[in-house]
N, C-alpha and C positions, 0 to 999 in steps of 0.2 A: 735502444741507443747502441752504436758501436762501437764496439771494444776499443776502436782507435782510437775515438774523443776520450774514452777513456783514461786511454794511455798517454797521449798526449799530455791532457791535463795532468794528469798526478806525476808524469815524468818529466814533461817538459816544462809548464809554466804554472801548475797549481802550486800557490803560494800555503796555503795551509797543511797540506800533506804535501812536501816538495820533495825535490833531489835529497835533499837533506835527511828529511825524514825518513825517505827509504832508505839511505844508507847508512844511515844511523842504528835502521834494524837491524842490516847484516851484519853491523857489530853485535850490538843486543843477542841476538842470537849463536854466535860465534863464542861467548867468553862463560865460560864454567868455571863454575868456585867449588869451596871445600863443600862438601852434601852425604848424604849417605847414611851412615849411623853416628851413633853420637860418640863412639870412640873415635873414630876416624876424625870426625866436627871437634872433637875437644884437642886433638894434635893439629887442628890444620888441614885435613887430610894429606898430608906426609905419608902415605904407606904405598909408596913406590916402590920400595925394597922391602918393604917388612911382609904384608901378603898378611892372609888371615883372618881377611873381613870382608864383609859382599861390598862394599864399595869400592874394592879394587878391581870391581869386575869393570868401572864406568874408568879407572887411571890404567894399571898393569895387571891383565887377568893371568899373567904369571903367577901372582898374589895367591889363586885359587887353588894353587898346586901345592901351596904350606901347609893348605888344612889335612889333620891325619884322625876327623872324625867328622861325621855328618852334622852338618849347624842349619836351625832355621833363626832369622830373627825380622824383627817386627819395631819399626821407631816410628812416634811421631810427634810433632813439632811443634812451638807456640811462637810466632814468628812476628814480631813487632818494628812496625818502621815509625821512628819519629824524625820527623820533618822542619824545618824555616824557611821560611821564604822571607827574605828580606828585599824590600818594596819603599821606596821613598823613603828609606832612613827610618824603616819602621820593620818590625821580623814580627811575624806571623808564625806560629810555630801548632802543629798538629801533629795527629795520631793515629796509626791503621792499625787494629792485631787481629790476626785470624790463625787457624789451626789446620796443619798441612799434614798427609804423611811423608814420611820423610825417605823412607828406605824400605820395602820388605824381602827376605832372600832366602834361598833353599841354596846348601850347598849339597850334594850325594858322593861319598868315600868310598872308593873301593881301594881295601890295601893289600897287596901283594905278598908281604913278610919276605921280601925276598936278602940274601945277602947283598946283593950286587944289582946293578941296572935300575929297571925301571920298578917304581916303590911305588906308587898308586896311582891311580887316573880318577879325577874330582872334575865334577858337570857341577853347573851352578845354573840356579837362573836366578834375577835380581832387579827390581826396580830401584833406582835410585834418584834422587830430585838433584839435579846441578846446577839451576838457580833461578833467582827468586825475583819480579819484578812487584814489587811492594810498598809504591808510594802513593802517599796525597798532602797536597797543599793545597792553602787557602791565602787568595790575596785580598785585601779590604783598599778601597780608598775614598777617603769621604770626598776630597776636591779634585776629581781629574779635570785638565782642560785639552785632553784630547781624546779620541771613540775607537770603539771597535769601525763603526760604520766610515772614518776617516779611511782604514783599510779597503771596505768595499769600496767607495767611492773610486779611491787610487786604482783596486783593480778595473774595475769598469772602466775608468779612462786612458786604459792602458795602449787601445787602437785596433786592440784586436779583438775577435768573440769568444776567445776560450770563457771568457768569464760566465757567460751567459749559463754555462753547462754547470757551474759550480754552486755553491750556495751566497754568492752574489746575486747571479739570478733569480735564486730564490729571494734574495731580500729586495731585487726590482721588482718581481713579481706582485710584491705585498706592500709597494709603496715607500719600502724605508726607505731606500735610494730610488732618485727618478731623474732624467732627464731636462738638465734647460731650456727649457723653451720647446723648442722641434727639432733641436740637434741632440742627435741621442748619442755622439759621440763626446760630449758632455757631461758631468754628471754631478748633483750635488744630495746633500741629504737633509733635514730638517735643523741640523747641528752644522749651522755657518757661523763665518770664523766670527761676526761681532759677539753673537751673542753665547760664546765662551765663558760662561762665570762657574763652569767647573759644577760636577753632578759625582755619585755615588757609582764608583766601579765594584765590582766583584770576579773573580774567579777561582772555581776550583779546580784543580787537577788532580787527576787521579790514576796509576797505573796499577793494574793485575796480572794473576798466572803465573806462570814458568817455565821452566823446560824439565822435566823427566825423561828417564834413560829406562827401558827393560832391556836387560844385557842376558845373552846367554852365550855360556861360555864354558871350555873345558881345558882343564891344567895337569901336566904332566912330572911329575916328582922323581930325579936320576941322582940314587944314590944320596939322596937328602943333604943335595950341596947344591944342584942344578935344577930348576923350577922353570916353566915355560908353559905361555898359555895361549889360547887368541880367545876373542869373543865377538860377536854379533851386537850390536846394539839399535833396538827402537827408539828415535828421538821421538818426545810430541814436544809440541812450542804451542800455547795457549796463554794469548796475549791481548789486554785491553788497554786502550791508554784513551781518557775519556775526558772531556774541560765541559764545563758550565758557564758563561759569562755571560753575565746581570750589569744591566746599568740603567737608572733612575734619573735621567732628565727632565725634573718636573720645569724648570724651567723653558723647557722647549714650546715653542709655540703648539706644534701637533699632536706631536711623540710625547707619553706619557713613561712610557718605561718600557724594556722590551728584553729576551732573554735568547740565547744562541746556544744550541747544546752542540757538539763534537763526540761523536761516538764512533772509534778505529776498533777494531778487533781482528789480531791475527791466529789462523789456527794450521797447523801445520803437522806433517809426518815428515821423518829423517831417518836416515840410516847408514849405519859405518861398519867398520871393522878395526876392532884394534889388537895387535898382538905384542908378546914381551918376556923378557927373559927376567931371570933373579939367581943370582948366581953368591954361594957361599963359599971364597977364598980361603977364611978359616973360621972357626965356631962362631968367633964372636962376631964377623963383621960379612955386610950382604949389598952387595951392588945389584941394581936394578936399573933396567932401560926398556921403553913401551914407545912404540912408535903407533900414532891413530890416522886411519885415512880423512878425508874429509868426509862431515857429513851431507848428506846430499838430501834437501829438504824440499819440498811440496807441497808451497805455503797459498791458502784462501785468505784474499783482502778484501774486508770490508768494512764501508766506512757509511752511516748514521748520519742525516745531520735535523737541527729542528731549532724552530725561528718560531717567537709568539711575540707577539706584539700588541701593547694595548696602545689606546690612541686618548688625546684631550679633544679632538673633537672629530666626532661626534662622541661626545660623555661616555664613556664607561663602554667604548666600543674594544673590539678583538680583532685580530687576524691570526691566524695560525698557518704554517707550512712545513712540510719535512720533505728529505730525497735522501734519496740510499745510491750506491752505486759499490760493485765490486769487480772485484778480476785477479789471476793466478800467479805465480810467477816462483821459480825456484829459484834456491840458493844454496850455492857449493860455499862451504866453509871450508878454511886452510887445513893444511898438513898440520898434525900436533905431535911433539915428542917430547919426552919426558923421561930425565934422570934422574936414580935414587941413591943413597947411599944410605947406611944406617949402622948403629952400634947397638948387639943386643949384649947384655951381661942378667946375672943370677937376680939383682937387684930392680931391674929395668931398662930399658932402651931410648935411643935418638934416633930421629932419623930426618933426613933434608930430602925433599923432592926439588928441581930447577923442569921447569916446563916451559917451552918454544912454542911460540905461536907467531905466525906472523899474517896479521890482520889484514893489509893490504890484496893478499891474495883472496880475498873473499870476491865469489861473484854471482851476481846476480840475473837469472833469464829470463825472459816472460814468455809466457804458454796461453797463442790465438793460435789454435791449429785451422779457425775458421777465415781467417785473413787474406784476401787476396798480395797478391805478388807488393802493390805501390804502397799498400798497409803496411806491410812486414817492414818495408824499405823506411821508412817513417818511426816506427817501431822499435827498427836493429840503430836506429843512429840516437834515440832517447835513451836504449838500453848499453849502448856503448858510453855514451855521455856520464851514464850512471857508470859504471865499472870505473871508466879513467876518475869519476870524480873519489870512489872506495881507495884507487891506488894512489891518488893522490893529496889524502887528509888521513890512511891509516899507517899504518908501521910494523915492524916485528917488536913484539914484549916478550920480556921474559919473567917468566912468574915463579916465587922464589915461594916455597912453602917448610917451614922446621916445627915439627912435632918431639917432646918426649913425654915419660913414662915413669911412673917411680914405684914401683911397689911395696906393700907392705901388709905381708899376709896375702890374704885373698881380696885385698883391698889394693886399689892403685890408684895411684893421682897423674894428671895430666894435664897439659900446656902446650900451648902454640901459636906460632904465628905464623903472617902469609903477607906478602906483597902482592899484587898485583900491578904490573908495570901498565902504565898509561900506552893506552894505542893508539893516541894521537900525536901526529908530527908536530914538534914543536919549532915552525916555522915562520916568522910573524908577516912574510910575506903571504902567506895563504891568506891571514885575516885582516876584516877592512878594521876591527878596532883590537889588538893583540894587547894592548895595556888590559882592557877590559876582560878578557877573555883567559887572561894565562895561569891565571890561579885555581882554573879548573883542569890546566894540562898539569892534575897531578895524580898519582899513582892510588890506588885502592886499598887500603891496611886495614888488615882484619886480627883480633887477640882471640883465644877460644882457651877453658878450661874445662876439667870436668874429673869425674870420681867413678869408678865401677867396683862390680862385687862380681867376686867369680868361684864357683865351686867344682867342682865335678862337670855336672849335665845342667848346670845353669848359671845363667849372667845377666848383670843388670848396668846399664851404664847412664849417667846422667853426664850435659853439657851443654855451656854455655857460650855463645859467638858473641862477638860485636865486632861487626863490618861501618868503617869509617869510608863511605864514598866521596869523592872528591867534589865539589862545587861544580853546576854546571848552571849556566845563563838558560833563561827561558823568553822567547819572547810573546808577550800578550797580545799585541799588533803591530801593526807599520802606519807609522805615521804620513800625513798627508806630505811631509816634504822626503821620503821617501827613508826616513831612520823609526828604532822599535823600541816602543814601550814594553821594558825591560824588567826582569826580577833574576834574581838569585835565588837557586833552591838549593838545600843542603838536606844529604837524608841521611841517619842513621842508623843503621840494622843492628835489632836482637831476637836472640834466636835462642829457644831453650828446648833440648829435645829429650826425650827418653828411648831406650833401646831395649827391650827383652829378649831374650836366647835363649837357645835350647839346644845342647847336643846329645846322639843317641846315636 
């Protein structure tokens, strides 16, 4: 098959993986949260300015140039999403937890002793985890009186054949939708409008993976007031977002009941640079600024699909069918910068990170190096479509992060919070139902605490997140008069990590 029908479909007029979808990911992949170890995770990660822990290798690998003794550490995670889905006046509510590493990092010191100039030079290298795609829901409904197959049908009589490439055609292929009569520009499916008396829907959804950072990085210490660092960073993006939908029309004349699986999976390599100062004015107080390129990602699309179908007559009959299809396509993520300030005293520290993003610039290419000239041209105007519609639905946010610190003894307690500013344009001309939709254009808050122990040549730190993600609409189908059968999902993130250390 070629890459154009390909592209085509999934760029220009596939309704199931659409415009949408794709540039949905380049947000998805574009937005990093607090990650790393569980000190950093119990402030927020706020240590813009502070420095002194491998996750500043993925914010200000300035940071790296505080340490004045070689550190390895090792975190990992119990990482829980609960979920609602609210569905016909009715919430559905479910559960995912799995177990992630979260951070592991070598810092190496060398100190100079000197009075004056340059005090040491610190290599780190660092994996760090920046964020977490972690949900599943579940929708139930005993009496729908509209289908999935309302969908196919509509696509099919759309007028043109892209559908045929899709798993529409899979489902002409296997009889659930067919043709009236001899006009195949027609189309209906065993579910006509009389006999509507409402049947048992089902779906679940489900996403996985995330993005991880190895950063290698080196930081330069001047006179132990001036800190400066740059670093290297390997993104991966390993990404599933998967649905099931079940529906039991025993009432149908034919159709017995029949099942549609959706299986997307994105996997991807990136890569950046990011560099930054830290600068101490007087003992107690340290400004920090880290400026990150964009990263430039290398992302494989591939999409699953699988149709079983039993039938009333003939008795206890089957059909089954599945199709796969994939293709390339990179994504430049925007410029990042990111400001620090912070307050350290004998007792404990603050510190505020403010970090700039601006979503809009994300853009996205597609890679046919085998494509002749009237391909590409075809191609570059679905891939332009795509970009205007990113610059057109994202925004700049700014995302606000405050960490502190309290100590007592060798023992220290910890808090924080984190905004993350909505990167969608809050414009209710963009949307055909803006009433419906605007309570999901809202911002991302996250609380985090947490407790460590420290001695000499060892440290142990525990901590706790809960990320509150904003509402976002889902829709299950499109209806036969060309509106969608709609749900509300809501997910909640908890995260509980542990960290071990070690300096020598």
């Amino acid at each position: 098959m070629k890459k154009l029908i390909i592209i085509a479909i999934i760029f220009c007029s596939w309704k199931s993986i659409s415009v949408a979808q794709i540039a949905s990911d380049a947000l998805l992949y574009s937005r990093n949260y607090a990650g790393g170890t569980a000190r950093s995770t119990s402030m927020s990660g706020a240590f813009g300015a502070l420095g002194g822990d491998p996750s500043v290798l993925s914010t200000n690998p300035a940071g790296l140039a505080v340490y004045r003794r070689s550190e390895f550490t090792f975190t990992s995670a119990l990482d829980i999403a609960a979920s609602e889905a609210q569905y016909d006046d009715r919430i559905f509510k479910a559960n995912n937890t799995r177990f992630i590493f979260n951070n592991v990092g070598y810092v190496h010191t060398r100190n100079f002793f000197r009075e004056k100039g340059l005090q040491s030079v610190n290599f780190g290298i660092a994996y760090n985890r920046l964020s977490e795609f972690n949900t599943v829901s579940r929708i139930n409904k005993l009496s729908a009186n509209s289908s999935l197959l309302d969908e196919f049908v509509l696509n099919a009589d759309s007028g043109s054949d892209w559908w045929r490439e899709t798993h529409e055609g899979l489902a002409s292929e296997l009889g659930l939708i067919f043709p009236y009569s001899d006009n195949d520009e027609i189309f209906l499916s065993d579910y006509i409008e009389e006999d509507r008396w409402g049947q048992p829907v089902s779906r679940t959804i489900k996403d996985s993976g995330g993005i991880g950072e190895l950063g290698f990085s080196f930081g330069l210490n001047f006179n132990h007031n001036l800190f400066v660092g740059a670093s290297i960073g390997f993104q991966t993006i390993n990404h599933r977002e998967y649905y099931q939908h079940e529906e039991y029309p025993n009432d149908f004349r034919v159709l017995k009941d029949f099942r549609f699986r959706s299986d997307y999976t994105a996997k991807g390599e990136g890569i950046n640079f990011k560099t930054g100062v830290i600068y101490r004015p007087i003992p107690i107080i340290r400004l920090g600024a880290a400026i990150h390129t964009p990263t430039h990602f290398w992302i494989d699309y591939q999409l699953n699909t699988n149709l079983l179908i039993n039938w009333n007559d003939p008795p206890n009959s089957s059909d089954s069918g599945k199709e796969g299809r994939s293709f390339n396509y990179r994504l430049t993520t925007p410029w990042r910068y990111i400001l620090s300030a912070a307050v350290i005293e004998n007792f404990g520290l603050t510190s505020v990170d403010v970090e700039i993003v601006n979503y809009k610039k994300n853009r996205m290419t597609l890679v046919n190096d085998d494509l002749d000239f009237w391909d590409w041209q075809e191609a570059k105007e679905a891939e332009d479509g795509l970009n205007q519609d990113i610059s057109k639905f994202y925004r700049r946010s700014i995302n606000v992060k405050i960490g502190t610190e309290y100590r007592i003894g060798p023992f220290s307690l910890r808090g924080g919070v984190a905004y993350y500013e909505n990167p969608h344009k809050n414009d209710p001309a963009l949307y055909n139902n803006y009433d419906l939709i605007r309570n999901t254009f809202k911002g991302t808050l996250s609380y985090s605490a947490g407790i460590g122990f420290r001695n000499q040549d060892f440290f142990m730190d525990l901590a706790y997140s809960f990320t509150k993600h904003p509402n976002r609409i889902y829709d299950l189908y499109e209806h036969a008069d060309g509106l969608f059968e709609t749900a509300r999902l809501q997910t909640n993130s908890h995260k509980a990590l542990l960290t071990f250390g070690f300096r020598f």
